[in-house]
C-alpha positions in Angstrom: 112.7 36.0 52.5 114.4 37.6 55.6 111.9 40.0 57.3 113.3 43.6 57.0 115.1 45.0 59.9 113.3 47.5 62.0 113.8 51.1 61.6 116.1 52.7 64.0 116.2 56.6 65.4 118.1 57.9 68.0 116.0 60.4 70.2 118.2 63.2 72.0 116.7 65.0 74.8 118.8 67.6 75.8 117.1 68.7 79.1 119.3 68.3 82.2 118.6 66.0 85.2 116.9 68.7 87.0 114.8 69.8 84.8 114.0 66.6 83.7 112.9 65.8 87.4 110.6 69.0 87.8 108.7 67.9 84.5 107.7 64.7 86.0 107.3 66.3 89.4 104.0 68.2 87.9 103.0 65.7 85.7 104.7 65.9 82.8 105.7 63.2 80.4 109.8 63.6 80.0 110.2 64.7 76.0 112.0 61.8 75.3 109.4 59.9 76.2 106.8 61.7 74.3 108.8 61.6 71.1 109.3 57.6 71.3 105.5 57.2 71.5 105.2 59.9 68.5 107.8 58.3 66.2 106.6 54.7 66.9 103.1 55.5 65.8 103.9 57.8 62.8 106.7 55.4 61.8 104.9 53.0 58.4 107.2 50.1 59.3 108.6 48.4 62.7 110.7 50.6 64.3 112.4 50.7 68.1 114.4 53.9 69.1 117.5 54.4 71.4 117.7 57.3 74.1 120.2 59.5 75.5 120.5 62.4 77.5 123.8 64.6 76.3 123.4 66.9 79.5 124.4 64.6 81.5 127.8 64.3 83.2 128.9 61.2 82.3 126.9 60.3 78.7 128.4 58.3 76.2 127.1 60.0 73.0 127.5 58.1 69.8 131.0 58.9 67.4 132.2 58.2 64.4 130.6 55.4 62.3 128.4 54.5 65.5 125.8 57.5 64.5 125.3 55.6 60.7 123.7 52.8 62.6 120.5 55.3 62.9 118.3 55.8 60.4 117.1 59.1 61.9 117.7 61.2 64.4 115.1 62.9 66.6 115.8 66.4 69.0 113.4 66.9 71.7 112.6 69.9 73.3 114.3 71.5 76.1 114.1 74.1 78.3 118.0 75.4 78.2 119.2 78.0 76.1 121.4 77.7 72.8 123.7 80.7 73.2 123.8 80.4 76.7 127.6 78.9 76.3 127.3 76.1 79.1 129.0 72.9 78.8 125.7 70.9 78.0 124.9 73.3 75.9 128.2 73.5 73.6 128.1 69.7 74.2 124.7 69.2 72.2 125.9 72.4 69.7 129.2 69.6 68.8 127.3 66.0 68.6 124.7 67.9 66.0 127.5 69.1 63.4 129.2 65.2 64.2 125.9 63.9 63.3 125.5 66.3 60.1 128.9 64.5 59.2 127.4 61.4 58.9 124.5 61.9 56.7 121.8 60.6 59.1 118.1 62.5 58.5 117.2 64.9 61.9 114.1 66.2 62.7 112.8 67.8 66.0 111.4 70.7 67.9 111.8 74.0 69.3 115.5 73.5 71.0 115.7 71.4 68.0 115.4 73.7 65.3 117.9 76.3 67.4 120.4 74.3 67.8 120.5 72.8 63.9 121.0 76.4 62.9 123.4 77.3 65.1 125.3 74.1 64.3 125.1 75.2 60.7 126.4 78.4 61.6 123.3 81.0 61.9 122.2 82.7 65.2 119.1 82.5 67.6 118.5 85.0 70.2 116.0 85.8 72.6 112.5 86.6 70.6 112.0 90.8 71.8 108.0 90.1 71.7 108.5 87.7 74.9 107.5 84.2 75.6 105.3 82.2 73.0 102.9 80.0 75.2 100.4 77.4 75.2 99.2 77.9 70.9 101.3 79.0 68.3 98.3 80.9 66.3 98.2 81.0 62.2 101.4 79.8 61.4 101.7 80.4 57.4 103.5 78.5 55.2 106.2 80.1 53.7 106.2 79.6 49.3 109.5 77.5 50.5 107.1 75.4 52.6 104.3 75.2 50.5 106.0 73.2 48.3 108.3 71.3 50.8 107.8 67.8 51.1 107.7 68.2 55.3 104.6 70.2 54.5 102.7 67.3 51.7 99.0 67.4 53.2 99.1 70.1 55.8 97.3 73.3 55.2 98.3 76.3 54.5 97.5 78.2 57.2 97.4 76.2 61.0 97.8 76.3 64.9 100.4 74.5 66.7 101.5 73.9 70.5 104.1 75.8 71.6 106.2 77.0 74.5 109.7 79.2 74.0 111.6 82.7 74.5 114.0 82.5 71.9 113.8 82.5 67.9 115.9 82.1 65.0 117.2 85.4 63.7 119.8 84.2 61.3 119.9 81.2 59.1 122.6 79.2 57.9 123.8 79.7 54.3 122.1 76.2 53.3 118.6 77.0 55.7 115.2 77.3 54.5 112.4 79.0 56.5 109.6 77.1 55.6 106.5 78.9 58.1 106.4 81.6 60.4 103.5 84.0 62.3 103.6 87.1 63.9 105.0 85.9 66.8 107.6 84.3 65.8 109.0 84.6 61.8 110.7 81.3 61.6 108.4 78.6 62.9 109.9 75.8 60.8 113.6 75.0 58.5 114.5 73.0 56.7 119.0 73.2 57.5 121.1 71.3 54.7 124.7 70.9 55.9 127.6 68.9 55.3 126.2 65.4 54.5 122.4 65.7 56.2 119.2 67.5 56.3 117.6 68.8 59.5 114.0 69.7 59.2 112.7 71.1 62.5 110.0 72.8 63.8 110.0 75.6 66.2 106.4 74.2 67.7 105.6 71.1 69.7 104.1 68.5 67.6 104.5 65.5 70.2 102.5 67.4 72.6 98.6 66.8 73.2 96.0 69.3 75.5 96.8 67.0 78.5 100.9 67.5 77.7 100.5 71.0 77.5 98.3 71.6 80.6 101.2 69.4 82.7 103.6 71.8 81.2 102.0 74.7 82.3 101.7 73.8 85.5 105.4 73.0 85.6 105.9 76.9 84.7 103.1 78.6 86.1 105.2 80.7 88.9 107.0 82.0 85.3 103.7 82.6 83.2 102.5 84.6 86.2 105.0 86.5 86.1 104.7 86.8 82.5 101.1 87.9 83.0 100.3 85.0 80.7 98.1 84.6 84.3 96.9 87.0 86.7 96.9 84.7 89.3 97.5 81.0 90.0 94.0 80.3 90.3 93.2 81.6 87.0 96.1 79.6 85.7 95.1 76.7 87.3 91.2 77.0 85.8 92.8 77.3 82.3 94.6 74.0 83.2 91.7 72.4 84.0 89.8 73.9 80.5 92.7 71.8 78.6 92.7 68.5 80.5 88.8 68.4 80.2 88.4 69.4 76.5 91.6 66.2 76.4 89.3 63.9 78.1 86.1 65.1 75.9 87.2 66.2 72.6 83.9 66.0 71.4 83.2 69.3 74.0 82.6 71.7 71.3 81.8 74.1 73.6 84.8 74.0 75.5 86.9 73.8 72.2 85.5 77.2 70.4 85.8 78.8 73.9 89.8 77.8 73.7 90.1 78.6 70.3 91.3 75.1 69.4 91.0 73.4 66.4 91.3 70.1 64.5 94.8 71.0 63.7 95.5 71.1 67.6 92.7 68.3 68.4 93.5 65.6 65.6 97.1 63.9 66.5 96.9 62.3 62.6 97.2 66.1 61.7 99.5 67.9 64.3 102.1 65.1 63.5 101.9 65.2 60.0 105.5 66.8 59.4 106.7 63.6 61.4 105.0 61.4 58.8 106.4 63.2 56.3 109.7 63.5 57.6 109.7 59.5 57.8 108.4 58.8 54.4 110.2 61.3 52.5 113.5 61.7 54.5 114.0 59.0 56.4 112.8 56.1 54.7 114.2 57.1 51.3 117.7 57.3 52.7 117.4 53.6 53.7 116.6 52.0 50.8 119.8 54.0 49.1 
């Protein structure tokens, strides 16, 4: 018998050059990266993934019949903004309607979940409450999401990592909100257009407590700012709190003084919508 071919996903990291270049400048894993390593390990069956960066000048992006040779497509993060009406920006906004066309599953986050619903045709705009930073606290399923396969085994209630400024305010006419908090009312969705579905999530699920530390050090003159610090030294002690309580997750101590939980501590559950996503999505679509 032939061995089955490998699963395939096409990961999209929509961060520009330079931005790309001050993530690994502080540490930071690029997105891309991070979501190869994610999908590989939540993925049941061998699997490889392709890479492209459609903000830069130059990028073939796949067309036509080229984006059916995916079996899924993953959306990183990214730091630009979805209404902001810049050429990388419009140029990301296209290629996701050309890949609803071709009936391929999507999944992603933050900038991911923007830019399906504004492919789909709702809106996002900047979130009036400010910037939500570091953990995404009690994020509630949604009756929607309670029942949605993207949520089978996850808990009702849950934290999540998170870093953004703006938020979905109107959803397509085929878009489900499946969780939001206080902060922010649509933390997941679940966007049916044309010939795919998009479920995306508005939190980071492909970080870790080392990830997000890096991250926040790639932002802290903006978080100061924010008065998310008072000063760099206190945001630089807070760093430090994440990447120890990384390197000791058995701390404790160190975790009830952070307020983090399983859900943030235990990859096997903060990835659990990827899992799903893959087993119910993904690898249904393949064997149809």
């Amino acid at each position: 018998m032939a061995e089955a071919k490998p699963l395939k996903f096409l990961i999209i990291d929509g961060y520009t050059r330079e931005a790309r270049d001050q993530l690994q400048s502080g540490g930071a894993s690029l997105a891309a990266d991070l979501y190869k390593k994610m999908l590989l390990k939540c993925s049941p069956v061998p699997s490889q993934c392709d890479i492209i960066f459609p903000a830069d000048q130059g990028v073939n992006l796949p067309s036509g019949e080229a984006i059916k040779n995916y079996h899924g497509i993953a959306w990183t993060g990214c730091s630009s903004c979805v209404y902001s009406g810049t050429p990388d920006v419009k140029i990301q906004i296209e290629f996701a309607r050309e890949c609803f066309r071709y009936g391929v599953p999507a999944f992603g986050s933050c900038w991911a979940a923007q830019i399906a619903v504004v492919a789909a045709g709702g809106k996002v705009a900047l979130n009036p409450k400010g910037r939500e930073m570091g953990i995404s606290r009690d994020i509630q399923l949604t009756s929607e999401g309670s029942s949605h396969p993207l949520y089978f085994g996850k808990q009702e209630v849950f934290d999540a990592f998170t870093s953004h400024d703006d938020e979905i305010t109107v959803l397509p006419d085929k878009g489900i909100r499946l969780s939001g908090n206080d902060f922010t009312s649509v933390q997941s969705v679940a966007v049916s257009y044309k010939n795919s579905e998009f479920w995306a999530v508005q939190y980071h699920p492909e970080y870790d407590l080392h990830e997000m530390a890096r991250l926040m050090f790639c932002r802290m003159e903006k978080l100061i700012k924010l008065n998310f610090f008072k000063s760099e030294s206190e945001g630089l002690t807070y760093i430090n709190q994440l990447e120890l309580l990384h390197n000791e997750p058995s701390r404790s101590d160190m975790a009830s003084e952070l307020k983090v939980k399983s859900d943030i501590l235990d990859d096997s559950i903060r990835t659990l919508e990827v899992k799903n996503w893959i087993n119910h999505l993904v690898l249904p679509s393949v064997s149809n």
